[in-house]
FIMI-356486 format. One line per 4 residues: for each residue x, y, z of N, C-alpha, C. Coordinates in Angstrom, 1 decimal, padded with zeros to 4 digits. Layout:
BEGIN
X Y Z X Y Z X Y Z  ...;
***
This chain:
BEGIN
000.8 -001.2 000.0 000.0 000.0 000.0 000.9 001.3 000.0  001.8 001.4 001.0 002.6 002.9 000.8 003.6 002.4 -000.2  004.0 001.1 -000.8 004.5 001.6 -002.0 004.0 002.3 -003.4  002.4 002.0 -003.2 001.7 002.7 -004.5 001.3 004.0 -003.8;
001.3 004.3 -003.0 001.1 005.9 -002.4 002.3 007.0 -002.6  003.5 006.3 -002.7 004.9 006.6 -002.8 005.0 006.9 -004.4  004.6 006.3 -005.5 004.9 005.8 -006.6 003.7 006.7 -007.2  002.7 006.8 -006.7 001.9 008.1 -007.7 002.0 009.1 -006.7;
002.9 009.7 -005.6 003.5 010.5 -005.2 004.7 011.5 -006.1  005.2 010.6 -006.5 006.4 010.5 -007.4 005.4 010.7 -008.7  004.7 010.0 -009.6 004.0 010.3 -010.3 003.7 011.7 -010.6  002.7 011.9 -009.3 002.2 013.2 -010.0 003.1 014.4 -009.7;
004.5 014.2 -008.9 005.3 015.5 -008.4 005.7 015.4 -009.9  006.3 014.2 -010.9 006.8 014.3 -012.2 005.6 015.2 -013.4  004.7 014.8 -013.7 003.5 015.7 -014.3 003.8 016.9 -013.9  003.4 017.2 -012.7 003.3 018.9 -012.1 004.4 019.6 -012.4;
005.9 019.0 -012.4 007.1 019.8 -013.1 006.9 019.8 -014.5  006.9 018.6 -015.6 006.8 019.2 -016.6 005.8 020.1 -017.5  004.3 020.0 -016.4 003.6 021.1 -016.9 004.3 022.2 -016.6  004.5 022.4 -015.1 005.2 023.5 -015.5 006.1 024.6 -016.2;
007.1 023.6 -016.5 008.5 023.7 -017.9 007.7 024.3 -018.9  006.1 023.3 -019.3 005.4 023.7 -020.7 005.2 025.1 -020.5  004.3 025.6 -018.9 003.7 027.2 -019.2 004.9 028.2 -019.4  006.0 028.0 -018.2 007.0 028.7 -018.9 007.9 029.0 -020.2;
007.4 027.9 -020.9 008.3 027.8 -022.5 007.5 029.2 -022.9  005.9 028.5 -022.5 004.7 029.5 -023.6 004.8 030.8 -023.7  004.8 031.0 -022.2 005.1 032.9 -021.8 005.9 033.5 -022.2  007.0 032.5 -022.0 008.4 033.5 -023.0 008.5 033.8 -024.1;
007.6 032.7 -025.0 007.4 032.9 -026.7 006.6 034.4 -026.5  006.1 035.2 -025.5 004.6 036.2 -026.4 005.2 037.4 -026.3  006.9 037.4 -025.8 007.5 038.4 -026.0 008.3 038.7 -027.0  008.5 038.0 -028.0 009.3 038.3 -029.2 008.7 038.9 -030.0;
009.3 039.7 -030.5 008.7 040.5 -031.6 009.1 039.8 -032.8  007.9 039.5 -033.9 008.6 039.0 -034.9 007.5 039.5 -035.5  008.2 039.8 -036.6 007.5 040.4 -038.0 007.6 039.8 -039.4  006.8 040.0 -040.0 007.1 039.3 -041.7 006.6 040.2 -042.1;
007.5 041.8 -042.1 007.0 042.9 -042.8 007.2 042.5 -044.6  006.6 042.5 -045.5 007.4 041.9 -047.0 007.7 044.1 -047.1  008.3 043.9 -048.0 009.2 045.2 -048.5 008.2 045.9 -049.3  008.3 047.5 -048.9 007.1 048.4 -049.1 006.2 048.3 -048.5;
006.3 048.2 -047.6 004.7 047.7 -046.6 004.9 048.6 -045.1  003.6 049.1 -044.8 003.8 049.8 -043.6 002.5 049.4 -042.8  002.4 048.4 -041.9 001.7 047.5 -040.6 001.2 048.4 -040.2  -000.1 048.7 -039.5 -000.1 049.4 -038.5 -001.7 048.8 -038.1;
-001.4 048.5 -036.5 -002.6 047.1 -035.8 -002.3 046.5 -036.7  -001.9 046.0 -037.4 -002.2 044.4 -037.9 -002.5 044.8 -039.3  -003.0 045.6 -040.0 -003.3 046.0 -041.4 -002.1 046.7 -042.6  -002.0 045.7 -043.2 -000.8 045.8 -043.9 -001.8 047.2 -045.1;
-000.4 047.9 -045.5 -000.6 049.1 -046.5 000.9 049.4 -047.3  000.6 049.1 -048.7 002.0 049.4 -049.6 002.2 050.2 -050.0  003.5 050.6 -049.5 004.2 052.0 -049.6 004.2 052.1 -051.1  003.9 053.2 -051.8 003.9 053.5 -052.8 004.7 054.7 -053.2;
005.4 055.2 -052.0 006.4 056.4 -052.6 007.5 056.5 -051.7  008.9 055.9 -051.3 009.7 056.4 -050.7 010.6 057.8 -051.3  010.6 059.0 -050.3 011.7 059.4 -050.8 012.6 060.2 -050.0  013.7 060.7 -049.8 014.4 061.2 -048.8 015.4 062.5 -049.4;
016.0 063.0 -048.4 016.7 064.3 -048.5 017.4 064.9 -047.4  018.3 065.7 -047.7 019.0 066.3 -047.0 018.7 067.8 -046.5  018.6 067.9 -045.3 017.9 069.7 -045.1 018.9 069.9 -043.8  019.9 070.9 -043.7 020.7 071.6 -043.0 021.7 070.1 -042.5;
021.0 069.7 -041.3 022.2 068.3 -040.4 021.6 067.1 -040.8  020.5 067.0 -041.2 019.5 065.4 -040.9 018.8 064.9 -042.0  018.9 064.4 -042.2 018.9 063.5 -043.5 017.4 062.4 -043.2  016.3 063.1 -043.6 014.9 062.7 -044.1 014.7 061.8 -044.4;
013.5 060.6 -044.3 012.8 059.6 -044.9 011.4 059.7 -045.5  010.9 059.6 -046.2 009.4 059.5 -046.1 008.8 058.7 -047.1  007.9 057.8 -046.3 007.4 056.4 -047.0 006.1 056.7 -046.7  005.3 057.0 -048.2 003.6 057.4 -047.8 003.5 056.3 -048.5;
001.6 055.9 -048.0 001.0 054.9 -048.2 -000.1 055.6 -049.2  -000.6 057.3 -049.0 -001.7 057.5 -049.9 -001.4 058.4 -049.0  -002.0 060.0 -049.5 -002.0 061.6 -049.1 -002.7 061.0 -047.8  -002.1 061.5 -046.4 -002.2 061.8 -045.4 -002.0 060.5 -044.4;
-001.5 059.3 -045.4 -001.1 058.7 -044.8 000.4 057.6 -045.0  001.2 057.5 -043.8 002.7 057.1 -044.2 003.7 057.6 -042.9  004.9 057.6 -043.0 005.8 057.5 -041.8 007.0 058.2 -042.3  007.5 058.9 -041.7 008.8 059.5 -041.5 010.2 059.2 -040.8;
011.0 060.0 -040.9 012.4 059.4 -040.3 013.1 060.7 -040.5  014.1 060.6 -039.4 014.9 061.5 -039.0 016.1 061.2 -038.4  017.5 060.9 -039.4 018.7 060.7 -038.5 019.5 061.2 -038.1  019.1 062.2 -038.3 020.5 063.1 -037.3 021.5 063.5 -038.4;
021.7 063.0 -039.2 022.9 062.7 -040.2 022.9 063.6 -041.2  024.0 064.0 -041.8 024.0 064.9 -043.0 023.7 064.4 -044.3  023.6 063.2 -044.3 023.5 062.2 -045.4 023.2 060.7 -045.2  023.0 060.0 -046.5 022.5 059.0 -046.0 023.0 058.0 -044.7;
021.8 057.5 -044.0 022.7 057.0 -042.6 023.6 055.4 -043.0  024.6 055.2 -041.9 025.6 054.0 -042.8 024.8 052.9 -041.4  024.8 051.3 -042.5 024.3 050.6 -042.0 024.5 050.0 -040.4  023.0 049.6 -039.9 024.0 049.3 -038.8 022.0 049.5 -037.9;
022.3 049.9 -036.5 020.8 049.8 -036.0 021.2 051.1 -035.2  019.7 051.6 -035.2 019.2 052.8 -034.3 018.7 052.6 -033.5  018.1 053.2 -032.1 018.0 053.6 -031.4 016.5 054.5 -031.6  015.2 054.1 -031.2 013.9 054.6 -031.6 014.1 055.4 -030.6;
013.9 057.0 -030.4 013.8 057.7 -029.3 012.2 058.8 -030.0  012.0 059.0 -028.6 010.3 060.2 -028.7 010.8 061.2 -028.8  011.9 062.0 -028.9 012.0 063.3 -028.4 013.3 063.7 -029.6  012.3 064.6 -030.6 013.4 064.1 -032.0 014.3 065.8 -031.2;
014.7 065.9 -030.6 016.0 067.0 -029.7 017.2 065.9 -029.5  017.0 064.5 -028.9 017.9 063.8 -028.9 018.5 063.0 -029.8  018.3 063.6 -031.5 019.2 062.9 -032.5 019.7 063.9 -032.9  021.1 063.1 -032.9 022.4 063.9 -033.6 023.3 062.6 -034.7;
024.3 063.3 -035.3 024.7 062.6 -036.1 025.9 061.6 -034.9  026.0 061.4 -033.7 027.5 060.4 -033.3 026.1 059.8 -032.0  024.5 059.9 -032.2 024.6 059.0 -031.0 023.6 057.8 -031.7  023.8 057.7 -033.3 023.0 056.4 -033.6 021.5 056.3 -033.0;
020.9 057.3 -032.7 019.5 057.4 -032.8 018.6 057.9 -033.7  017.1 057.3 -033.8 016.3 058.0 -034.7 015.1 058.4 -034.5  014.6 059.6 -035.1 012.9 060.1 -034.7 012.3 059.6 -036.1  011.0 058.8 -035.3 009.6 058.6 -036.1 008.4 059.0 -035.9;
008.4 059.6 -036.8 006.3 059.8 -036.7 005.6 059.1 -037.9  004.4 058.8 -037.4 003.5 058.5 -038.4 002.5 059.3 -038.5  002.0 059.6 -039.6 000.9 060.8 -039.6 000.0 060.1 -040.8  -001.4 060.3 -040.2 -002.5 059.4 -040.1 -003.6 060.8 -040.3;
-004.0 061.4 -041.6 -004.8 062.3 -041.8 -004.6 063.3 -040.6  -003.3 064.2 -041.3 -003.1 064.8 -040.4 -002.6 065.0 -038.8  -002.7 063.6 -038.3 -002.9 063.5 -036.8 -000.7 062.6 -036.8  000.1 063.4 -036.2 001.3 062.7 -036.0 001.5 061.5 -034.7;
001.8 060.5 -034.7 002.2 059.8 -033.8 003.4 059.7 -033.4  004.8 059.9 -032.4 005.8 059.7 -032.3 005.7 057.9 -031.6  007.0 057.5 -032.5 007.9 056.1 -031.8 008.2 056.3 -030.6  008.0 055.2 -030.2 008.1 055.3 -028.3 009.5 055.1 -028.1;
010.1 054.0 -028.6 011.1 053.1 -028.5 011.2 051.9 -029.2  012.3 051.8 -029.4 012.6 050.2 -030.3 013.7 050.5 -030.9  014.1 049.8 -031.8 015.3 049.3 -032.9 015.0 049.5 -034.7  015.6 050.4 -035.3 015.5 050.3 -036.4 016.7 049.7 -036.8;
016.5 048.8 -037.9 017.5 048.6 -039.0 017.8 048.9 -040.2  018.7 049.2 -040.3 019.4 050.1 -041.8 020.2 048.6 -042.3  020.1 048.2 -043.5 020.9 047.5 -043.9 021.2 047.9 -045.8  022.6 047.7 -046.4 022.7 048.6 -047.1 023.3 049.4 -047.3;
024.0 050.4 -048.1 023.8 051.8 -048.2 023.9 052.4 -049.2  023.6 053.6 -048.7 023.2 054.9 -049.9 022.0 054.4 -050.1  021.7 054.9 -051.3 020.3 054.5 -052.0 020.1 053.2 -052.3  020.7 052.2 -051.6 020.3 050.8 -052.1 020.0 050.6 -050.5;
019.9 051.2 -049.7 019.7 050.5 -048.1 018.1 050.8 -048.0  017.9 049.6 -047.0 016.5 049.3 -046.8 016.8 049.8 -045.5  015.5 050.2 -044.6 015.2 050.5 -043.4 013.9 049.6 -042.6  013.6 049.0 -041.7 012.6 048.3 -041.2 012.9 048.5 -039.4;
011.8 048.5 -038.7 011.1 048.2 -037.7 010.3 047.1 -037.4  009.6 046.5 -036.4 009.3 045.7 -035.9 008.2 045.8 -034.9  007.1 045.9 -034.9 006.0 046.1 -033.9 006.3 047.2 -032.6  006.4 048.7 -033.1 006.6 049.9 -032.2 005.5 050.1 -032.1;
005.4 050.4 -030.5 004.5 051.8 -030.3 004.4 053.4 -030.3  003.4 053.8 -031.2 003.4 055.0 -031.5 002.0 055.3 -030.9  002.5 056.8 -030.6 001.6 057.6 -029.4 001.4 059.1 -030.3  000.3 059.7 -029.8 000.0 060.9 -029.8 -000.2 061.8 -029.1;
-000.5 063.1 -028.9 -000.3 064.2 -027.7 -001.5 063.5 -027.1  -002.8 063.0 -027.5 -003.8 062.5 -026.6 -003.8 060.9 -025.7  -002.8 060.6 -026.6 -002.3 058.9 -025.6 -002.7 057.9 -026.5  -003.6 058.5 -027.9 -003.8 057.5 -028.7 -002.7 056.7 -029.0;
-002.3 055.4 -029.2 -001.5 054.7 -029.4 -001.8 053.5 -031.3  -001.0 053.2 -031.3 -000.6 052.3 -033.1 000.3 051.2 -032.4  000.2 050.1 -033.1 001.5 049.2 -033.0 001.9 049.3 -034.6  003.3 049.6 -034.9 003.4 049.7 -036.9 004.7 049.0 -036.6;
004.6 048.7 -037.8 005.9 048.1 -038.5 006.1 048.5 -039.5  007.6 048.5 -040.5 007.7 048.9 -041.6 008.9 048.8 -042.1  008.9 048.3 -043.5 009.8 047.8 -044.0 010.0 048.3 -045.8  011.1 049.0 -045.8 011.3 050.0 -047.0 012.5 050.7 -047.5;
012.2 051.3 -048.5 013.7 051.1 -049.3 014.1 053.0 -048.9  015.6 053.3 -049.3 015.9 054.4 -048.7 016.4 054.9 -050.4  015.8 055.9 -050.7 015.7 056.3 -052.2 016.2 057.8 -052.1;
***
């Protein structure tokens, strides 16, 4: 008798660990950001929209992006830089005062009929360069002066 009390003792202490191992595998997966932005495309909630016009420039220190999806709608960039930025990853910052050309940061807005959202934070990637480098992001949040918030992604060419 206490050897089968012993024996689905041991039993179910084995079950109750490896459920456990399972919930923590799960939880850890829902923090990755993963995206399958395809090229020319700008996400935003979940609704894919193709960029139909990249184009950029240089004005005084900082060197411009702009990828519209249709008049009053599409995303911006701001690197600090005098020219095109060299490959490598940025630094998403809200507060476009804090990009310059030596600290590898970048400001985004999205503007959505008129209404701008700034990037909260995250990682842009430049890969590339000059006019053959592509730029992408990965599920940011963007905010507006009212707290409205977007999740976007985007993935596009630097022209």
């Amino acid at each position: 008798m206490y050897k089968c009390a012993f024996i689905l003792l041991i039993g179910s202490f084995i079950l109750f660990a490896c459920n456990k191992d399972e919930k923590n595998n799960n939880t850890s997966n829902t923090h990755l950001n993963i995206c399958s932005t395809s090229l020319h495309e700008l996400t935003i909630d979940g609704v894919d929209n193709a960029i139909v016009e990249d184009t950029s420039y240089a004005l005084n220190t900082s060197f411009y992006t702009l990828h519209t999806v249709k008049s009053g709608l599409g995303c911006s960039f701001d690197f600090g830089t005098p020219s095109y930025p060299a490959a490598g990853n940025y630094s998403i910052t809200s507060s476009f005062t804090d990009v310059n050309k030596s600290n590898n940061k970048v400001y985004i807005e999205l503007f959505i009929n008129g209404t701008s959202f700034r990037a909260q934070s995250g990682t842009v990637i430049v890969t590339g360069i000059g006019n053959a480098a592509i730029v992408e992001f990965c599920k940011v949040q963007f905010k507006n002066s009212l707290d409205t918030s977007h999740q976007v992604s985007l993935k596009s060419t630097i022209y």
